[in-house]
Structures are given as C-alpha cells and as structure tokens.
C-alpha positions in Angstrom: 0.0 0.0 0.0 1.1 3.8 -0.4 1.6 5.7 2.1 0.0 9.1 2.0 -0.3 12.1 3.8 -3.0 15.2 2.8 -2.4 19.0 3.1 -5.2 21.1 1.8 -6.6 24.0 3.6 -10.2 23.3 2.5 -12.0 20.4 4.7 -14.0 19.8 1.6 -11.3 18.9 -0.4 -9.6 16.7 2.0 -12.3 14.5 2.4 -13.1 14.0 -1.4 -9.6 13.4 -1.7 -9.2 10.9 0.7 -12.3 9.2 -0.2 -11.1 9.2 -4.0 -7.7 7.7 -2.1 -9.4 5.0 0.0 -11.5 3.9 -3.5 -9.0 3.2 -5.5 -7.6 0.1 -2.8 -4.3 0.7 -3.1 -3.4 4.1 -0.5 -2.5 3.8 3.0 -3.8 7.6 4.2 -1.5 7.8 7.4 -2.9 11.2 8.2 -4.6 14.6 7.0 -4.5 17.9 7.8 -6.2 21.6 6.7 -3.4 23.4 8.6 0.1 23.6 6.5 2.2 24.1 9.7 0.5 20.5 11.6 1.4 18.9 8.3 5.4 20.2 7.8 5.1 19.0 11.9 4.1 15.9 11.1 6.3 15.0 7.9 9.6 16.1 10.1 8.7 13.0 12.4 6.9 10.4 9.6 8.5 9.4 6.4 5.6 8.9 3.6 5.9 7.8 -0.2 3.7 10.8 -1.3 2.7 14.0 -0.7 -0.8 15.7 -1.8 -0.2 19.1 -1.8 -2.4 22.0 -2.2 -0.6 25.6 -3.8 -2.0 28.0 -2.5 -2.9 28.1 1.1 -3.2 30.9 4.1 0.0 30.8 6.3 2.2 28.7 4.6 2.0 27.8 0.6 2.5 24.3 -0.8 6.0 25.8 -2.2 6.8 26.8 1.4 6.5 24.1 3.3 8.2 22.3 1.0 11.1 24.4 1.6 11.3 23.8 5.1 10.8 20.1 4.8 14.6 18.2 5.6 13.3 15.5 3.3 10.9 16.0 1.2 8.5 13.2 -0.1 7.3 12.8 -4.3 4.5 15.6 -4.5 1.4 15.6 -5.7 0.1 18.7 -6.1 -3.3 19.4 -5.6 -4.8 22.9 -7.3 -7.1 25.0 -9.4 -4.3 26.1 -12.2 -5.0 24.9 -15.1 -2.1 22.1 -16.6 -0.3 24.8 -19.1 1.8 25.6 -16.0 2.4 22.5 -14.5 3.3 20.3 -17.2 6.7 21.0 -17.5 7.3 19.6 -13.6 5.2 16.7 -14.3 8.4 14.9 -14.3 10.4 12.8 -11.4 9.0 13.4 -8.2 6.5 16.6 -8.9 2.8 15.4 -10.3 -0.1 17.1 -10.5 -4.1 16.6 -10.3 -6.7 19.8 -11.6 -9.8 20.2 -9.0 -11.3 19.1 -9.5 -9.6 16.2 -9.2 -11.2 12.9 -10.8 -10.6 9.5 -10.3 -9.2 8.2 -13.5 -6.5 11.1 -13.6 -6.1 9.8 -9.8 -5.2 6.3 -11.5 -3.0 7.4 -13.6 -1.1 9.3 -10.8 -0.7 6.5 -8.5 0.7 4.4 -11.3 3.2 7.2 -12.2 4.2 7.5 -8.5 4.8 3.6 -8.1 7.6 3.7 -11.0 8.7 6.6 -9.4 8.8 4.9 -5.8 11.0 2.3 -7.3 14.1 4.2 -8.3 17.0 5.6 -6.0 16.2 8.7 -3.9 19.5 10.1 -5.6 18.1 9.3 -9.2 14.9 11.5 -8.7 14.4 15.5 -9.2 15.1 17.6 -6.6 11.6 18.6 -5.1 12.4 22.1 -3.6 14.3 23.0 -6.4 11.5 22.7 -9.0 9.1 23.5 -6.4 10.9 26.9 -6.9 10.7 27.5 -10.3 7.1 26.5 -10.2 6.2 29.2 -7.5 8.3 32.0 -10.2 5.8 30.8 -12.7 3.1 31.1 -10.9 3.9 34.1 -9.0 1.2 36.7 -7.8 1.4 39.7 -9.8 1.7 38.4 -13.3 -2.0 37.8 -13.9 -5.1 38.8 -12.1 -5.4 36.1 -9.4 -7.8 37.4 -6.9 -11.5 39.2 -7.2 -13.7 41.1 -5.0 -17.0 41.1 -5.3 -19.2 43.9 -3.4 -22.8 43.8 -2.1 -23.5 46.3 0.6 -21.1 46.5 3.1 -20.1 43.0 2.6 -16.9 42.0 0.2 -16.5 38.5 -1.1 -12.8 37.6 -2.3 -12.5 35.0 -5.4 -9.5 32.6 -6.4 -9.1 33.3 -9.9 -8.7 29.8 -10.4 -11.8 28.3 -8.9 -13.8 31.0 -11.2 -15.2 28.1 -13.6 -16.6 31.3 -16.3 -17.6 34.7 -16.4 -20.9 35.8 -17.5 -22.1 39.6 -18.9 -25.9 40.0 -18.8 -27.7 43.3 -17.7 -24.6 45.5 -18.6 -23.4 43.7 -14.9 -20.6 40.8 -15.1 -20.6 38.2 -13.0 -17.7 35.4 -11.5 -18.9 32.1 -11.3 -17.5 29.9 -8.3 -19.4 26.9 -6.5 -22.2 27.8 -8.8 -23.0 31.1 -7.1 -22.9 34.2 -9.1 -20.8 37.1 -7.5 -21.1 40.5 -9.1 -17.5 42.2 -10.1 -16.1 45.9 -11.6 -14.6 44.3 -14.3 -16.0 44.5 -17.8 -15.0 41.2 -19.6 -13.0 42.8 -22.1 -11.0 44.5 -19.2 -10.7 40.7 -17.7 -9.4 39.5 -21.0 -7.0 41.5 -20.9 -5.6 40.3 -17.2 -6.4 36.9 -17.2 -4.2 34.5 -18.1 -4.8 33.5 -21.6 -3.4 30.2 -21.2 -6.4 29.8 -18.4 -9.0 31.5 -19.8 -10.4 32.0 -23.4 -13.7 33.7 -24.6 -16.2 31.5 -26.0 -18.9 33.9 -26.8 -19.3 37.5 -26.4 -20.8 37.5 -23.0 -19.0 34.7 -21.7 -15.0 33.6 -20.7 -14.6 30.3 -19.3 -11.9 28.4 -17.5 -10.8 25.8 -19.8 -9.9 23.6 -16.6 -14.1 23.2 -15.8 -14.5 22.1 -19.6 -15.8 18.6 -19.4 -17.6 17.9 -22.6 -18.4 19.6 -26.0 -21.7 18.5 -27.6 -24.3 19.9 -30.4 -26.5 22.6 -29.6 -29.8 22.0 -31.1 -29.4 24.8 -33.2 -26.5 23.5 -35.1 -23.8 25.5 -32.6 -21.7 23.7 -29.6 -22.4 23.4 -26.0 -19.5 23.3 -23.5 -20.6 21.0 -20.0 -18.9 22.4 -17.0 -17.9 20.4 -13.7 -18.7 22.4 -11.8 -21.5 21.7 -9.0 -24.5 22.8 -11.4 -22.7 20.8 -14.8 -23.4 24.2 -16.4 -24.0 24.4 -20.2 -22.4 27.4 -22.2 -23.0 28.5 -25.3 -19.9 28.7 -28.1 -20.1 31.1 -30.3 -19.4 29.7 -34.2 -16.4 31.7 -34.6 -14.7 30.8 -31.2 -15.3 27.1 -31.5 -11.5 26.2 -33.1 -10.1 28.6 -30.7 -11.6 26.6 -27.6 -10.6 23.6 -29.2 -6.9 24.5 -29.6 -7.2 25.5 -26.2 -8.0 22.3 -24.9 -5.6 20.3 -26.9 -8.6 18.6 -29.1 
C-alpha cells in the first residue's frame, strides 16, 4: 500500500480526496490535515511515499512548506491552475491533479508515483528545487489572481482559479464559483486582458470560461456547440461559431 499524507486548507477537499484515495484500494492515508504548519510538523517526524499538496494556502503555501521540509517526499500537487503551467514539472518526483480532481487522472497518478517509488532517492528531481521554479511561474502579480466582489457593506474575495466562467448580462458581469454568481467591476473585455490566456479563453461575447471546468463539448440543437462544466450545477455554455476552433486548440482537441 502507499503511504499518504493530505495537506489542503479546504476540509471539503480533504475528504473528497481521501475518499477518491481510500477507492482506489491501493493508498494507506497515514494522516490529514487543513493546517500547512501541523502537516510540515508531522512529515519532520513520519516518512511517507507521497505527498498531496495543495498551492495556494493561508500561512504557509504548498512551495513553502516544501522548503522547510529536511526530506521531502514525491508531491502531488493538488490545485485550481490549469495544466499549461504544470506540465513541465510533471516529471520525477512533482505530479499534478486539476480540482477538481477525478478519479481516472487519480489512477493514472498512482501508477506514475509507483515507477517513481521504485528508483533511487538520488536518481529522482530535486523537489524544492523545481518546487521553486514553479512558485516564479506562478507568482502573484503576473496575472489577475484574486477578485472582489461587493454587495453592501459585505466584500466576497475569489480565487481566480476556482472561477469556472464569467458571465455579462444586464450591462453587470458576474464570477462564477461553487455555482454562485458574485457581481464584479470588471467589464469582460478589461478581464481579458488580465487573465491569463493560457487559463482562460472567450467562447462567446458574454461569456469567458476556465478551460480547466471544460468537461464535454456536444451539439446545440441549433447547429452551434455546447461546453458541460464540472462544476457543482454541470453548467451548459453556449460557443459562439467563430470561437469554437479557438476553444478547441485551447483544450488540446
């Protein structure tokens, strides 16, 4: 069995995980935790064969505690940025699975880790090391990666990444996260222009989505294409004709 140890600052996503974990018969989960400083505690004392690790987290990042681990374990991360930015540390002991995460990239994961697990410690990457370059790519700053939406006297703040689209109706535009609607200053050509393209591509005049919540494309009755989200409501978006081989490139398809 594999040994693995959890760090993910959302409760949520630490159960799902380690219920996707426990499915698939062949991981030990030796412990969890929602609290990045308990986890670098715990992986000073215990030796694991894998790490799930969120990115971005209050208090201490993924790519910090990393840093301060003596020996680090092979990394999983777990995250909301989309693969264009992670594929180039897919390699030796840095992996990565999209939330959100599902169970047949899980598989494939595990089975990469266990021909991992089987070489020499000295023959695989170093983990800080390309955990560093990682954090330069993804550095704050470079694109928009946070929101605020304001209703009242109350201000909601949005990961960038866990936006699954961006909707423009009654000259308002709107973030979509966890299927709720949250109302932002941001026109969506202003949002084009600080997203990350890479991320995020416009698929119709009043919409942008994030090409990591594309599950399925599909016929529109009318002769167009439908995108299916996975997102909690599996929302349906319209592509505009002319956008359709841009999406398409954009996912690779």
């Amino acid at each position: 069995m594999i040994r693995a140890y959890v760090v993910d600052d959302e409760r949520l996503a630490v159960q799902r995980l380690i219920r996707l974990l426990r499915d698939t018969g062949r991981v030990d989960v030796v412990g969890s935790t929602t609290e990045p400083e308990v986890g670098l505690e715990f992986l000073d004392r215990q030796d694991v064969d894998v790490l799930f690790l969120d990115i971005q987290m209050p208090g201490l990042t993924g790519f910090e505690l990393l840093e301060q681990l003596s020996r680090p374990p092979i990394v999983i991360f777990t995250t909301a940025y989309d693969a264009y930015a992670l594929n180039a540390f897919a390699v030796n002991a840095i992996d990565y699975l999209l939330k959100p995460i599902d169970s047949e990239r899980l598989d494939r994961a595990l089975d990469k880790l266990e021909r991992l697990s089987r070489r020499a410690p000295d023959d695989r990457a170093d983990v800080r090391a390309l955990a560093r370059q990682l954090a330069q790519e993804l550095a704050p700053g470079r694109r928009l990666e946070r929101l605020a939406s304001k209703v009242g006297e109350r201000t909601t703040v949005l990961d960038v990444g866990r936006i699954s689209h961006f909707s423009a109706k009654d000259k308002l535009t709107f973030a979509v996260a966890g299927g709720r609607e949250h109302a932002i200053d941001h026109t969506l050509a202003q949002l084009e222009e600080r997203l990350d393209p890479r991320r995020f591509v416009r698929i119709h005049r009043s919409t942008i989505v994030n090409v990591g919540f594309v599950q399925e494309l599909f016929p529109a009755v009318d002769g167009g294409v439908l995108v299916r989200l996975k997102d909690e409501l599996k929302s349906e978006l319209s592509v505009a004709r002319d956008r359709v081989r841009a999406l398409k490139a954009r996912l690779g398809i």
